[in-house]
N, C-alpha and C positions, 0 to 999 in steps of 0.2 A: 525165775525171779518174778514175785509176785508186780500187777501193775501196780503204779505209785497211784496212790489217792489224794485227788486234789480235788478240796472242795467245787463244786460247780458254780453257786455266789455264796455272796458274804453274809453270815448268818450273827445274829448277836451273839456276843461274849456268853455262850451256855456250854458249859464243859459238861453237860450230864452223861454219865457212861464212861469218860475219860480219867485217865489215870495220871497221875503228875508224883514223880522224886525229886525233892529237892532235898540239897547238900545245907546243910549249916543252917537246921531247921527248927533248932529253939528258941531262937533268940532273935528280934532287930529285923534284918530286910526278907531274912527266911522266915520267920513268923508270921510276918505280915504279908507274903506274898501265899502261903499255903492257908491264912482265912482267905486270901481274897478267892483261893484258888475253889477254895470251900465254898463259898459264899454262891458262885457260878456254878453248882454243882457236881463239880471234881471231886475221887478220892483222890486222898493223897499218900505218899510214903514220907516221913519225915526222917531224915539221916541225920543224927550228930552226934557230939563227942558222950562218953558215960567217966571222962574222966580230965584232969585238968591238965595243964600245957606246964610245962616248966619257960617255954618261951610263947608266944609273951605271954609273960605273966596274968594280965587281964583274962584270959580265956578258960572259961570255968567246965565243971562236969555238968552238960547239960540233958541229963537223964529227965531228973525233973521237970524242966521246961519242956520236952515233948511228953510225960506226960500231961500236964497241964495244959497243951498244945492238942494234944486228941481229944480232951474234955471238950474247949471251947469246940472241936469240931464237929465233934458228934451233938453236941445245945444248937448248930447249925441244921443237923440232919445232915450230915455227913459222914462220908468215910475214911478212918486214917489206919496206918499202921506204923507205928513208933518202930527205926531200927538203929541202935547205937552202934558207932564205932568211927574212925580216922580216916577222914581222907585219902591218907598214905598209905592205906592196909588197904589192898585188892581184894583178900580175901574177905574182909568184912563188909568192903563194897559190893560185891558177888551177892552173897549170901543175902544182904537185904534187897537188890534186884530180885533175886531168887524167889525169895519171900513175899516179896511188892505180886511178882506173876502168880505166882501159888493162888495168894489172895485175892487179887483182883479181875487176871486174865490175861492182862495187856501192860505197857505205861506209854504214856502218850506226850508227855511233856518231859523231858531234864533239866528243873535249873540248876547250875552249878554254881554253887552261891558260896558255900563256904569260904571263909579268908582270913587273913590276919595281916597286921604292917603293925611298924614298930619306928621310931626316931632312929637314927645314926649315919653317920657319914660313911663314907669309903670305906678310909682307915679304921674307924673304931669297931668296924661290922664283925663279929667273929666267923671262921668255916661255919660253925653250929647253926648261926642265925640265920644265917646267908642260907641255908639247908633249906631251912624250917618256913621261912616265907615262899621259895621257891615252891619246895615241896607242896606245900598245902595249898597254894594258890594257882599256883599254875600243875605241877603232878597231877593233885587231885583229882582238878578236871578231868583234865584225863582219862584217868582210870575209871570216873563215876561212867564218862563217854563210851568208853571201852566195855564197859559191862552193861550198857544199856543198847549200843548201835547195833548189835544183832535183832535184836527184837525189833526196830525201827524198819531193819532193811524187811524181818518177814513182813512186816505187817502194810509197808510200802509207804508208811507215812511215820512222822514224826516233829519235835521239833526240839531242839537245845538252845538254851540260851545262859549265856556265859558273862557272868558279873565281872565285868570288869569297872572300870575307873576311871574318872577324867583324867590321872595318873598313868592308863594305859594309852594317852594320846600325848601328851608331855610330860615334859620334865618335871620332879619334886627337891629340893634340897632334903636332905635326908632322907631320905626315900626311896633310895638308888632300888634296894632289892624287892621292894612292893612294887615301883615301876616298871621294873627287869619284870615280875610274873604278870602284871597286869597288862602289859605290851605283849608278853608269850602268849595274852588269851585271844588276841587280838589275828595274831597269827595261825593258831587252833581257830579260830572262828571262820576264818578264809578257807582254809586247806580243807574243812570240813565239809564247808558247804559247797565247792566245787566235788570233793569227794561222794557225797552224799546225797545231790540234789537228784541224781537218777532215779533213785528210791525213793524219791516226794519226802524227802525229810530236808527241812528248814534248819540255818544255824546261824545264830547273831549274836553280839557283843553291845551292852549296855554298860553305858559309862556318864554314871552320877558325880555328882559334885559331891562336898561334904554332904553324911548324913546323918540326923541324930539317932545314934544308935551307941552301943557298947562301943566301939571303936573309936569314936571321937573319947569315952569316957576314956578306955586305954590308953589313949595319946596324953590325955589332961592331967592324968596318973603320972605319969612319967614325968612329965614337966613340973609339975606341983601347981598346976592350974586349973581351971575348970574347962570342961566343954565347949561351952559357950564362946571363951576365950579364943580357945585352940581353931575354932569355926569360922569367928571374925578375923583371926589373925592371917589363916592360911588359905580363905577362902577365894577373895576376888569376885565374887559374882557379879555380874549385872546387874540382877534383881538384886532388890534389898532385903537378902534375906541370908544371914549366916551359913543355914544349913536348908535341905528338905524333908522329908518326915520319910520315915519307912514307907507309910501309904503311897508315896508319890512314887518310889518304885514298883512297888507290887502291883500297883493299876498299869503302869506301864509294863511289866512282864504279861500279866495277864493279852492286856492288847496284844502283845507282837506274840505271843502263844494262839490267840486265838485265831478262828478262818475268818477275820477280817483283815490279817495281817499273811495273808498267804500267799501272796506274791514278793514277800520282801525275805531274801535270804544274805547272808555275807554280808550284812551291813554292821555299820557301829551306830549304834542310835544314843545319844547324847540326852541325857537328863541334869542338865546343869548352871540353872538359872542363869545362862549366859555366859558363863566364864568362859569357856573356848571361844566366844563370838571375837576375842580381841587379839 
């Protein structure tokens, strides 16, 4: 077992040389967290869907968006590798790890971003639904985990970080099976990092407030309301602010990805203008 590589001090946020795959990389906090990832000199692998959801409905074929997504990266001087497919298909996950090492050598970062929630109660949940959030949210994980954590332990270093929720630390009305996956990351994030810290691989759980992204849009959808709405409504924060912008995640991943954050593993790091505070 190779030794584990822990930085020696704290070096600025410069990813140059390093690799990063994130999960649900078209669109919203995965878009914005793979410029930023760019921006520090990281290539990146981008994974997501090439085709749309029957549930929830909101979530589209975003082919497209990664490529549009490698344009913006390469105008950075950077490097990307678009790989489509589902969360829930191992094999698809495989294949663009696969691909990510073919092409670059290594990957150094996993964020497992991809997600979905949807409104409904208890009783009105179908088996189907109840699957499909589970599955994508918390499965996923997973699996992108599982097809990456070999290459972590040869390489002796690593780091995961796992989107979860202010919904993965309490309760939501309606929300029972987004909180169900977002609480299951929370536990993946523990078991992992006790699992994996031998190897100097790092693994933590970030959990934002509302964010303006597609997802608020899908919620507002459903309701027949706007965004905006749906942010003021359910939001609660301290600060006076509805929602927070994708940026404010992705600077935050970037941080707890990088050797200035390399002593914090197994944590929940909280991005949420205060609402947990009470």
């Amino acid at each position: 077992m190779p030794e584990p590589v822990l930085s020696q001090t704290p070096t600025i946020e410069d990813f140059t040389g390093r690799v990063v795959f994130i999960t649900g990389a078209g669109s919203g906090q995965g878009r914005a967290t793979a410029l930023a990832f760019a921006r520090k000199g990281a290539s990146v692998i981008g994974f997501d869907l090439d085709h749309c959801l029957p549930y929830p409905a909101y979530v589209t074929d975003e082919a497209d968006a990664l490529t549009s997504l490698g344009t913006e990266i390469e105008q950075l001087g950077g490097h990307f590798l678009a790989a489509t497919g589902d969360v829930r298909d191992a094999q698809a996950l495989q294949a663009a790890v696969d691909a990510g090492l073919d092409r670059f050598g290594r990957i150094d970062v996993l964020f497992n971003n991809a997600g979905v929630g949807s409104y409904a109660t208890a009783e009105e949940l179908t088996e189907d639904q109840w699957d499909a959030v589970l599955d994508i949210n918390l499965k996923g994980a997973w699996l992108a985990a599982r097809a990456i954590i070999p290459t972590f332990i040869a390489q002796g270093s690593g780091a995961i970080i796992n989107n979860s929720s202010i919904a993965g630390l309490r309760g939501f009305p309606r929300l029972s099976h987004y909180a169900a996956s977002k609480w299951g990351l929370v536990g993946l994030t523990k078991s992992w990092a006790i699992e994996l810290a031998p190897h100097g691989v790092r693994v933590l759980s970030i959990h934002p407030t509302g964010v303006n992204s597609a997802f608020n849009d899908g919620l507002a959808a459903q309701e027949g309301s706007t965004p905006r709405e749906i942010a003021e409504r359910s939001a609660g924060n301290l600060l006076p602010v509805p929602w927070i912008e994708v940026d404010d995640v992705a600077e935050l991943v970037v941080f707890l990805a990088s050797d200035r954050a390399r002593f914090i593993t197994g944590s929940q790091v909280t991005v949420d203008a205060g609402l947990l505070t009470a």
